[in-house]
PASEBA-1860 file (N, C-alpha, C; in nm, 3 decimals):
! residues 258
1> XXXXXXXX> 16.154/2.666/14.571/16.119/2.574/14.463/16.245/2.535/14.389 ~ 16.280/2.394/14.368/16.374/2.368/14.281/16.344/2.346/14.157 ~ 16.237/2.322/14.125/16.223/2.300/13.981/16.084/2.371/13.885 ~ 16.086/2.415/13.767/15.964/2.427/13.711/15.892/2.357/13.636 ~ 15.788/2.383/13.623/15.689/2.275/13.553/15.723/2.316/13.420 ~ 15.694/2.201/13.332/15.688/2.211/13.208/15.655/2.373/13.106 ~ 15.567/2.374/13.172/15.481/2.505/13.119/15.563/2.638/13.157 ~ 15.578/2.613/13.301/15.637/2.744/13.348/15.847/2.777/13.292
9> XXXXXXXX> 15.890/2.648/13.251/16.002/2.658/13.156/15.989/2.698/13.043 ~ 15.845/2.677/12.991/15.844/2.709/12.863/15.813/2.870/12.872 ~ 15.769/2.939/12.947/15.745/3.028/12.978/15.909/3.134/13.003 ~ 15.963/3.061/13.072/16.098/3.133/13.119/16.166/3.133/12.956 ~ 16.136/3.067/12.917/16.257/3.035/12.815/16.201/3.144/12.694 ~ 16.100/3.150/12.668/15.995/3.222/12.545/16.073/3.372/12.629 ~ 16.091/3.393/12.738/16.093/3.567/12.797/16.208/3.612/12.712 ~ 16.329/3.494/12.698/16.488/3.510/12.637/16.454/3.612/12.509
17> XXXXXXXX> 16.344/3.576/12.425/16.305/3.660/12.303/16.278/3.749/12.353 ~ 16.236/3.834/12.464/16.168/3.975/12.442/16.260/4.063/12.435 ~ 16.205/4.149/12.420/16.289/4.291/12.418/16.336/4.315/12.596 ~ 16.469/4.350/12.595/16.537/4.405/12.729/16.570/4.296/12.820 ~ 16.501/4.162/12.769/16.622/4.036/12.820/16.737/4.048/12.824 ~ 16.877/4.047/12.923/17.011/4.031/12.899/17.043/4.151/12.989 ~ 16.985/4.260/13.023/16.983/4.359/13.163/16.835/4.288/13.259 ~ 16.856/4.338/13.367/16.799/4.312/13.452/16.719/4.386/13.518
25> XXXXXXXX> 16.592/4.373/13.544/16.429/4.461/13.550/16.425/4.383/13.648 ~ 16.325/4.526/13.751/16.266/4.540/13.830/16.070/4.499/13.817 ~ 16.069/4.391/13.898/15.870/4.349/13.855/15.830/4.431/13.975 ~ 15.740/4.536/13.997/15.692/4.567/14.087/15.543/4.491/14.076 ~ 15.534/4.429/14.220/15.364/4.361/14.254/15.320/4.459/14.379 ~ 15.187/4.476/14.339/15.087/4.540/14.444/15.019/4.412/14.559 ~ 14.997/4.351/14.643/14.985/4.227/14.702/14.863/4.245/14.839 ~ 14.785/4.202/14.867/14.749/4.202/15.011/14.795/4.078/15.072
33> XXXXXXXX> 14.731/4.068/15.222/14.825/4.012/15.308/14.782/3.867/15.246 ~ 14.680/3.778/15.189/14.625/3.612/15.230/14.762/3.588/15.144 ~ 14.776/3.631/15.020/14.893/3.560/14.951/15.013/3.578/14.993 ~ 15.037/3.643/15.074/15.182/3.739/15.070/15.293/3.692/15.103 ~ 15.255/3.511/15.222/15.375/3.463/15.225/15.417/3.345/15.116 ~ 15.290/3.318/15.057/15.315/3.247/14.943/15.418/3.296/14.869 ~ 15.386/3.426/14.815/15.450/3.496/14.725/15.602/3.520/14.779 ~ 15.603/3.531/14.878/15.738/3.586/14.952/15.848/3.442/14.915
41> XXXXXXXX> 15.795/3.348/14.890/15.880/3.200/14.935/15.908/3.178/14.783 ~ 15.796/3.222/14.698/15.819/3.167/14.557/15.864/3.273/14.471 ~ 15.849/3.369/14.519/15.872/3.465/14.404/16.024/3.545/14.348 ~ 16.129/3.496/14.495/16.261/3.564/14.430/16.328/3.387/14.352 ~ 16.273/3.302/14.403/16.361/3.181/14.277/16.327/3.206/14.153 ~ 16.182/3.296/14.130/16.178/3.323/13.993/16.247/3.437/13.966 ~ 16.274/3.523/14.028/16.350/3.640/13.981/16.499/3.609/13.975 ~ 16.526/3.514/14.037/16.678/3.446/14.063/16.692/3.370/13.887
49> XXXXXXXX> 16.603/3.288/13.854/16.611/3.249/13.718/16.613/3.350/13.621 ~ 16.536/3.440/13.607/16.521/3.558/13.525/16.638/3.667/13.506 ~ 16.728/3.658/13.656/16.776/3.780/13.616/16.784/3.870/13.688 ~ 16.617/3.882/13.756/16.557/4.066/13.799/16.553/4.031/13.929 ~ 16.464/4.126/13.929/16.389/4.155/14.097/16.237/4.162/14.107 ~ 16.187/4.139/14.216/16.098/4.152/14.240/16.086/4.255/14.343 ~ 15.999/4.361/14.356/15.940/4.443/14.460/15.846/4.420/14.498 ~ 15.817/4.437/14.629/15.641/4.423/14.682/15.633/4.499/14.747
57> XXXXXXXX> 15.493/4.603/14.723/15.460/4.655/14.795/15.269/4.569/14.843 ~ 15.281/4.617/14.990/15.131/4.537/15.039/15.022/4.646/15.046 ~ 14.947/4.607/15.046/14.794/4.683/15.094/14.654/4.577/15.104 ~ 14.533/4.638/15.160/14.477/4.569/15.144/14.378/4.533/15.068 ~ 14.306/4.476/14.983/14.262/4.439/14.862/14.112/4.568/14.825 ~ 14.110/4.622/14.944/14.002/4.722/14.958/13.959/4.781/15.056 ~ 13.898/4.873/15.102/13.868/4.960/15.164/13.905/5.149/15.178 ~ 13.914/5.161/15.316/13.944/5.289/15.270/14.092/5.379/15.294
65> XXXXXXXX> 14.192/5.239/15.360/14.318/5.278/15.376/14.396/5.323/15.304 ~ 14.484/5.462/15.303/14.524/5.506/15.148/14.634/5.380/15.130 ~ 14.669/5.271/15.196/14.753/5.205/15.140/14.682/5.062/15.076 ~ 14.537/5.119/15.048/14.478/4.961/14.988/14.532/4.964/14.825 ~ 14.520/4.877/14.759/14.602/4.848/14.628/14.504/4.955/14.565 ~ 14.353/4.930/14.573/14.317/5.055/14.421/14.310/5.178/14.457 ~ 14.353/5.210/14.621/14.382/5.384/14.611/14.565/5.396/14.608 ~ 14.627/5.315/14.586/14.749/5.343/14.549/14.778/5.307/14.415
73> XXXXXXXX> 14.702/5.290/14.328/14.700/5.267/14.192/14.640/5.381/14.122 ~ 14.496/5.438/14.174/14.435/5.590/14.195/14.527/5.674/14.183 ~ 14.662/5.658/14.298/14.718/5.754/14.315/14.826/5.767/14.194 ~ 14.813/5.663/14.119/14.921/5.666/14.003/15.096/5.590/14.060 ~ 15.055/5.493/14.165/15.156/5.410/14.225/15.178/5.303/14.084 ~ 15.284/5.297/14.066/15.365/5.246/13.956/15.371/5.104/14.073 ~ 15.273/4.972/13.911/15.280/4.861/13.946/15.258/4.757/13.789 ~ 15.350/4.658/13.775/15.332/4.568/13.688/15.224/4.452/13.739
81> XXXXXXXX> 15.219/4.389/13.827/15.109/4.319/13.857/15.071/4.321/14.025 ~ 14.897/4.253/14.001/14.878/4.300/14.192/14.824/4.159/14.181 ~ 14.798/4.143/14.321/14.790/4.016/14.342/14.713/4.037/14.472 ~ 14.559/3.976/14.472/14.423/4.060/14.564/14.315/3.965/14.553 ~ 14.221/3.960/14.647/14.099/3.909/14.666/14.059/3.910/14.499 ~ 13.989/3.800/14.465/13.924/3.823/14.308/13.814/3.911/14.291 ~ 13.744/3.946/14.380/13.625/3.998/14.334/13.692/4.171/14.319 ~ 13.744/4.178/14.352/13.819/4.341/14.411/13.943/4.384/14.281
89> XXXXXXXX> 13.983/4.222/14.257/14.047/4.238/14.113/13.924/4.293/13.999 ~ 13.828/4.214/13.983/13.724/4.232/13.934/13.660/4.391/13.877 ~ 13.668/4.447/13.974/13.622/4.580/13.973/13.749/4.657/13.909 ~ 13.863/4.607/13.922/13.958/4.651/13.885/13.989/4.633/13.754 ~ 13.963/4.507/13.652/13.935/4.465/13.527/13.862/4.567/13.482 ~ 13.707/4.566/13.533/13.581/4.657/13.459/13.615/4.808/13.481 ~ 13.757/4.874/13.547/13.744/4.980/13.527/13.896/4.989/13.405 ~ 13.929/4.879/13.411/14.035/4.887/13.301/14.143/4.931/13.351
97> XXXXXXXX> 14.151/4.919/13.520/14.299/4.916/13.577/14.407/4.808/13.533 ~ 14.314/4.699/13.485/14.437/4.564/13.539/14.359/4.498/13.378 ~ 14.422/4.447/13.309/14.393/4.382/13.159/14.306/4.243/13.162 ~ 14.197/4.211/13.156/14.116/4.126/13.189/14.188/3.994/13.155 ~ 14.252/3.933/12.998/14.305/3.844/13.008/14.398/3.785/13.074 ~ 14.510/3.898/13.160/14.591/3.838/13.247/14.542/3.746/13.367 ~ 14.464/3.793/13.334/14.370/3.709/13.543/14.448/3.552/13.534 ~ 14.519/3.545/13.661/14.538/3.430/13.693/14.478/3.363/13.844
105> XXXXXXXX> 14.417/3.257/13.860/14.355/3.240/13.949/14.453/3.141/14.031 ~ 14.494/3.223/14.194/14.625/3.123/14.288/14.545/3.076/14.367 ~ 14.464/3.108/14.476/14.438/2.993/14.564/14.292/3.052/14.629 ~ 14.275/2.935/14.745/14.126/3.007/14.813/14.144/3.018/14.944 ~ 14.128/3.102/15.043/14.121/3.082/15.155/14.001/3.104/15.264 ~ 14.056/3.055/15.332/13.954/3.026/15.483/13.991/3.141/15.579 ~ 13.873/3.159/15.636/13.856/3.245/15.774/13.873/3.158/15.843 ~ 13.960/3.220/15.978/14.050/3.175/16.086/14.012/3.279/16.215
113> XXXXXXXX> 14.114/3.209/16.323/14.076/3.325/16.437/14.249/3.258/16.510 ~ 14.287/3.385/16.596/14.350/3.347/16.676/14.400/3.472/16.804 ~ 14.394/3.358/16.918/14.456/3.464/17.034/14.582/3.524/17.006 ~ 14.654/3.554/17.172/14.801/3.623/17.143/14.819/3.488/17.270 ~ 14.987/3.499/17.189/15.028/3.330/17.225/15.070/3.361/17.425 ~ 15.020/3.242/17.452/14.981/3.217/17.619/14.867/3.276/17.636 ~ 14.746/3.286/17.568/14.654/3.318/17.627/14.510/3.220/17.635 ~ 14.447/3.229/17.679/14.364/3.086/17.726/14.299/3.087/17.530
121> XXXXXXXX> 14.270/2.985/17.529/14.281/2.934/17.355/14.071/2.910/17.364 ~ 14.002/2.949/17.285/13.876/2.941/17.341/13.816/2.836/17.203 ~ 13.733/2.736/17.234/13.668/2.658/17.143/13.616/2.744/17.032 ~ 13.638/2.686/16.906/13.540/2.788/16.844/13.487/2.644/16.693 ~ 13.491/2.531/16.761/13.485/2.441/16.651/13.361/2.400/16.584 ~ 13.221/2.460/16.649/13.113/2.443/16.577/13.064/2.552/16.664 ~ 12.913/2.616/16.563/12.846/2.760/16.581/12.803/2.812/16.720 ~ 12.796/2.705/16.838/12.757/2.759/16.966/12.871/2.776/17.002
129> XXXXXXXX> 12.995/2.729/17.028/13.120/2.737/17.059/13.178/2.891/16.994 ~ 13.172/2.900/16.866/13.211/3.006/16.818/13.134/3.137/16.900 ~ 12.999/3.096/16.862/12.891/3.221/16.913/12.916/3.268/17.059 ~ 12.977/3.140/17.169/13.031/3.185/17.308/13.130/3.256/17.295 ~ 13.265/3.263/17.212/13.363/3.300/17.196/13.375/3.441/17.209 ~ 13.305/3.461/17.071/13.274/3.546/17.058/13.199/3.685/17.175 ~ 13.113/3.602/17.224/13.011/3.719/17.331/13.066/3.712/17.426 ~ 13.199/3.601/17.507/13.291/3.634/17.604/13.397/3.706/17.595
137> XXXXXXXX> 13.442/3.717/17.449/13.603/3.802/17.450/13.529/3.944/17.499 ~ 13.661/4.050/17.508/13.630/4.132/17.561/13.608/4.242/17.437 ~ 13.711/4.189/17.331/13.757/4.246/17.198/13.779/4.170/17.139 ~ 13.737/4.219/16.968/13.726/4.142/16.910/13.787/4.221/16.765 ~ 13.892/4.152/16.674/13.942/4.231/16.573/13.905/4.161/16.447 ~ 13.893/4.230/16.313/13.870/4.162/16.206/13.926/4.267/16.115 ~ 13.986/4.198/15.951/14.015/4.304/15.847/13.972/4.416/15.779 ~ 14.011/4.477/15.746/13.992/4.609/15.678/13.910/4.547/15.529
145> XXXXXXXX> 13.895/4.446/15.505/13.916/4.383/15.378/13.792/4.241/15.365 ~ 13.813/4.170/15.299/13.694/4.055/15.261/13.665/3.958/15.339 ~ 13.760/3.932/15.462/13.659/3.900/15.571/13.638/3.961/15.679 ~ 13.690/4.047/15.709/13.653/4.159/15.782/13.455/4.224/15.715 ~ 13.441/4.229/15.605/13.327/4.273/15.583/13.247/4.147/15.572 ~ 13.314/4.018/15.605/13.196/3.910/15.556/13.136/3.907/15.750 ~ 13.211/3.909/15.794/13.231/3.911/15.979/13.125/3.975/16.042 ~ 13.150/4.113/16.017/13.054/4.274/16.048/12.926/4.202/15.990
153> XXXXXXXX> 12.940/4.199/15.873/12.793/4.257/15.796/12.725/4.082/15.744 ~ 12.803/3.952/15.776/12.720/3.833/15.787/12.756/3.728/15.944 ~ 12.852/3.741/15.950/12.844/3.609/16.070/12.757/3.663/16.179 ~ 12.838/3.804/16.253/12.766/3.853/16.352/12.569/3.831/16.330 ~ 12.540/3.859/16.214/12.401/3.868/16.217/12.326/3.658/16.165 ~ 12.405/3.588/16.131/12.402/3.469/16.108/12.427/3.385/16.257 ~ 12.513/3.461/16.361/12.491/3.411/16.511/12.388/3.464/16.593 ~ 12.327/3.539/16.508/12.223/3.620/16.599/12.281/3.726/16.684
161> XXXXXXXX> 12.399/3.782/16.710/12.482/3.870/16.872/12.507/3.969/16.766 ~ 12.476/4.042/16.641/12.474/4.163/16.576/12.477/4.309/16.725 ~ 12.339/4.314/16.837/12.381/4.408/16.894/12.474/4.370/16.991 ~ 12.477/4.236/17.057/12.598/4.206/17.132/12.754/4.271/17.104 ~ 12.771/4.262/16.964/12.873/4.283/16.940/12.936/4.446/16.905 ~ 12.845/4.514/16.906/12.801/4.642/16.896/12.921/4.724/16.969 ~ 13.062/4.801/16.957/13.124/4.871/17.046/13.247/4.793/17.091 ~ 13.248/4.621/17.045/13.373/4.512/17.076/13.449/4.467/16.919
169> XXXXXXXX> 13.338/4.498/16.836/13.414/4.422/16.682/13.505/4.530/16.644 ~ 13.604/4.549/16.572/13.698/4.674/16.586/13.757/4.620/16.371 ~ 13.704/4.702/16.332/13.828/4.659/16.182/14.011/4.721/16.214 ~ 14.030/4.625/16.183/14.198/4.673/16.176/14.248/4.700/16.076 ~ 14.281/4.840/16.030/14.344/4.924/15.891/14.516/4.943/15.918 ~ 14.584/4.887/15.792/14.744/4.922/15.781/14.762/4.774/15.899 ~ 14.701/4.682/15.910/14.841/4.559/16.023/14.770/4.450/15.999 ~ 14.822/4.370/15.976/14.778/4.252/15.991/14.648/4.221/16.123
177> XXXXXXXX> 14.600/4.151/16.115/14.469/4.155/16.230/14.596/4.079/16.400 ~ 14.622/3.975/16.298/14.739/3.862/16.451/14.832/3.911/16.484 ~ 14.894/4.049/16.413/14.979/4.087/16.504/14.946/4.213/16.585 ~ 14.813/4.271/16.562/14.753/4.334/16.615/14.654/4.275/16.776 ~ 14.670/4.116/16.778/14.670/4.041/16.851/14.725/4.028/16.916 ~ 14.868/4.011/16.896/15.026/3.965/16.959/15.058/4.113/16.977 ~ 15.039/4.222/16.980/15.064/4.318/17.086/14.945/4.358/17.145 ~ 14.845/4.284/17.159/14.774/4.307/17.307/14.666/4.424/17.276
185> XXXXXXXX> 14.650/4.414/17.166/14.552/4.552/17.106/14.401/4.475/17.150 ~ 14.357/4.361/17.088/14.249/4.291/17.065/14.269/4.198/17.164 ~ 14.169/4.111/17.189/14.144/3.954/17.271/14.160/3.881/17.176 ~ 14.054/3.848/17.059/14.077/3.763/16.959/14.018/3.811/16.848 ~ 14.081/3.773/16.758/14.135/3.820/16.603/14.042/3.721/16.480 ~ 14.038/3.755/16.361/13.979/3.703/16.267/14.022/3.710/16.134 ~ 14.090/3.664/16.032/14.108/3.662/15.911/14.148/3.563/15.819 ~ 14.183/3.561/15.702/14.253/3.439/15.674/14.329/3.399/15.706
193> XXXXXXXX> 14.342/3.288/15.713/14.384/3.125/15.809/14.538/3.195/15.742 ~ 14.621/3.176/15.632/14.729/3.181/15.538/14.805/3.362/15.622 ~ 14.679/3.471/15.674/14.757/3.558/15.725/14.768/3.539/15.889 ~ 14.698/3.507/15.909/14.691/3.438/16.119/14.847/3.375/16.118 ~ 14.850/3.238/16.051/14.920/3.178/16.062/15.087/3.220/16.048 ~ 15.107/3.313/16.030/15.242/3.371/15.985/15.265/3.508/16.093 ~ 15.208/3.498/16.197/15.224/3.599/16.287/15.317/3.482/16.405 ~ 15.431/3.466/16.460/15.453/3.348/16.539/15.412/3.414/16.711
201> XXXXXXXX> 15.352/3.535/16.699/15.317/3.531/16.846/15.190/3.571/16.857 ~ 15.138/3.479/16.827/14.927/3.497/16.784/14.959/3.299/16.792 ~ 14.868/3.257/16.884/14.793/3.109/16.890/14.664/3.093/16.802 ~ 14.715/3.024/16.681/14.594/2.968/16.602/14.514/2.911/16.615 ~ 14.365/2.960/16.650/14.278/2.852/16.712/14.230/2.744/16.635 ~ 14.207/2.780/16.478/14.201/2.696/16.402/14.064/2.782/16.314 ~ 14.032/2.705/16.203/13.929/2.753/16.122/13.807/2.793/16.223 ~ 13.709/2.895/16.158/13.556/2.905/16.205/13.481/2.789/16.122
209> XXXXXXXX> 13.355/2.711/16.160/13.322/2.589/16.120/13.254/2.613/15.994 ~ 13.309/2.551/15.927/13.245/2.538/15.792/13.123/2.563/15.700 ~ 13.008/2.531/15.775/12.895/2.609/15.802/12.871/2.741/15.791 ~ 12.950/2.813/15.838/12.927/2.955/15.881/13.090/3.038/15.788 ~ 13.129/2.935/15.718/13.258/2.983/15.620/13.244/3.057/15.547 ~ 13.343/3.140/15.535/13.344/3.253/15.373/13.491/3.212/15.319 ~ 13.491/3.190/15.187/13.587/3.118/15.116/13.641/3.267/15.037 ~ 13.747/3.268/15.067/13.802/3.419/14.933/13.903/3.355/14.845
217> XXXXXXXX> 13.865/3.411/14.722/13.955/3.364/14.635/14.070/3.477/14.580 ~ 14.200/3.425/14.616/14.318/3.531/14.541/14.325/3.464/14.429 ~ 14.330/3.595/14.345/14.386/3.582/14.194/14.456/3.714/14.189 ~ 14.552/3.714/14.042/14.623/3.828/13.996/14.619/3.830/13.869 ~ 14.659/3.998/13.827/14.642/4.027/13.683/14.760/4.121/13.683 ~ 14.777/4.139/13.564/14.883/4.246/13.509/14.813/4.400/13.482 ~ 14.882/4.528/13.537/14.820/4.645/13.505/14.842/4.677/13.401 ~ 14.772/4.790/13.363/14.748/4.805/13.216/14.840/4.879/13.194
225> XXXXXXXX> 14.871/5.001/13.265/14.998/5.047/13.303/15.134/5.005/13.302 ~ 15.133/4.902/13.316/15.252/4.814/13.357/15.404/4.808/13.283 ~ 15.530/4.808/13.340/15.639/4.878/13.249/15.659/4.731/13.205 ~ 15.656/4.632/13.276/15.697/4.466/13.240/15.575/4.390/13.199 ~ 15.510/4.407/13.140/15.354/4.293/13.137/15.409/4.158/13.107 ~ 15.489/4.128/13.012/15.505/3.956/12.976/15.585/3.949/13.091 ~ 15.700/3.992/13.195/15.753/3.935/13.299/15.638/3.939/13.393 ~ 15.553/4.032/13.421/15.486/3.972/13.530/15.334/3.925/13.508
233> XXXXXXXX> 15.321/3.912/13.385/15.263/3.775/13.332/15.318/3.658/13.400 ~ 15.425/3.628/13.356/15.505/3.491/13.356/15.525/3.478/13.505 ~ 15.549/3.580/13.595/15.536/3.558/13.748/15.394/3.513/13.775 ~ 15.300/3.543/13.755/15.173/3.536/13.781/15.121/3.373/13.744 ~ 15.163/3.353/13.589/15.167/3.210/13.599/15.242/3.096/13.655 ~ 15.391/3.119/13.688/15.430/3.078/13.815/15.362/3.042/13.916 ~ 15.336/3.136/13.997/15.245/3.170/14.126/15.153/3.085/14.121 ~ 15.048/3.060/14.024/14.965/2.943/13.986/14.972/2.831/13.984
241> XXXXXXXX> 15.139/2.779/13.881/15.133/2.622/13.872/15.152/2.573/13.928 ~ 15.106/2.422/13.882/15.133/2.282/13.957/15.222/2.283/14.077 ~ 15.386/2.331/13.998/15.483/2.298/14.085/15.518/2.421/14.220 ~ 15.430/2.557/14.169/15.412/2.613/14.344/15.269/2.579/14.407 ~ 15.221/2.464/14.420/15.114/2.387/14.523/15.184/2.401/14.647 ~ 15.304/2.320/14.626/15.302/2.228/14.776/15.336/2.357/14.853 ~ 15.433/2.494/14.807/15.429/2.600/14.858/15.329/2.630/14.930 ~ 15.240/2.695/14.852/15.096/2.747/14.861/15.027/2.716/14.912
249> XXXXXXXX> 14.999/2.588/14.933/14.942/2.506/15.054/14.992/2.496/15.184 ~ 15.169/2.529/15.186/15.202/2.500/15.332/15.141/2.613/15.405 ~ 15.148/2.743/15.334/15.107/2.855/15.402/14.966/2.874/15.423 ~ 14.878/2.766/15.424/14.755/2.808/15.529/14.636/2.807/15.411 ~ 14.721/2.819/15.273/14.602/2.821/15.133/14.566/2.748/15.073 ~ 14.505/2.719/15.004/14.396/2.569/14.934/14.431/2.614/14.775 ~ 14.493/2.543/14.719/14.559/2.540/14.549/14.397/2.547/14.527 ~ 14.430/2.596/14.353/14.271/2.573/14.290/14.336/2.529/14.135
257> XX> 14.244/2.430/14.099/14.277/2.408/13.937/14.310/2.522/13.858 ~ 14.376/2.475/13.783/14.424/2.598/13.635/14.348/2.551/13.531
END
């Protein structure tokens, strides 16, 4: 990004007042994978303006991997802001992990699918196409996380092949689903479009049809915990504005109003 929006200057510039401006801080973010290359592209020009650094550590927005964000927060993992499926933030607000007013809302994404690259590419552009896809692969992978559970526990039973699929659907914990693809673990893969797309040896088949879509929304908040709250506040609203769209969008995600 070369430039900031109005708002987000006014933001940089208001930080000059706080306390411990003029040394240079470390923002630690907690992250799962849909945002992560967003964040990766936008987030050291802001630390480059500021001063600091940014750290990331990943996990996934839930389940039962000890590296998902709220069992490494459980564990007392030192984090200024996370950045996760909203509803999963959510639970994380009402237990008073993460400060309800920080919520900033970044983008929405789409469920995706993709092979491992050179491998025959299978239609999946409307519900019989998908539903063949599906009951021909041999294996079949999906996330540890919010579409991984929309997959299991609605499409399979919304295509009707619930026992078909019985012993082939596999959740993938700790890896991305496409690169768990691109080494030959799975046939074909399932998650958001924004994490598929950033694997370069996984073939993107393209969205599942619209119809049969689950939309997830990332947002982020600041922990309550947190050693930096107004810096990774001010990252968080970053991450949001206007002027990181065209970012945010290249990577596979759908901007949402502020």
């Amino acid at each position: 990004m070369s430039n900031f929006s109005t708002s987000a200057a006014f933001t940089a510039l208001l930080l000059l007042t706080l306390p411990g401006i003029g040394r240079a801080e470390e923002i630690k973010v907690m992250i799962s994978g849909g945002f992560n290359a967003a964040h990766q592209k936008l987030s050291p020009d802001f630390a480059k303006r500021q001063g600091d650094t940014v750290t990331t550590t990943r996990g996934p927005s839930m389940g039962k991997s000890e590296k998902s964000i709220p069992n490494r927060l459980a564990r007392g993992e030192p984090a200024d802001a996370v950045i996760m499926v909203g509803y999963a933030l959510d639970t994380l607000i009402e237990q008073g992990v993460v400060l309800a007013d920080s919520r900033v809302e970044l983008a929405d994404s789409r469920i995706g699918a993709v092979v491992r690259k050179g491998a025959p590419v299978p239609q999946i552009g409307n519900e019989q196409q998908l539903r063949e896809a599906l009951l021909q692969a041999e294996s079949v992978a999906y996330s540890d996380s919010a579409s991984g559970d929309y997959i299991e526990k609605e499409l399979f039973k919304r295509l009707g092949i619930e026992a078909q699929m019985q012993g082939k659907g596999h959740r993938v914990r700790n890896k991305p689903v496409a690169t768990a693809v691109a080494d030959g673990e799975y046939q074909l893969g399932f998650q958001q479009v924004s994490e598929l797309i950033a694997e370069p040896r996984a073939s993107f088949i393209g969205k599942i049809p619209e119809s049969l879509q689950s939309v997830t929304r990332f947002a982020g908040g600041v922990v309550r915990t947190a050693e930096h709250p107004d810096k990774a506040q001010a990252l968080l609203d970053y991450l949001g504005s206007e002027q990181a769209r065209q970012v945010v969008t290249s990577t596979g995600l759908e901007a949402v109003a502020q």
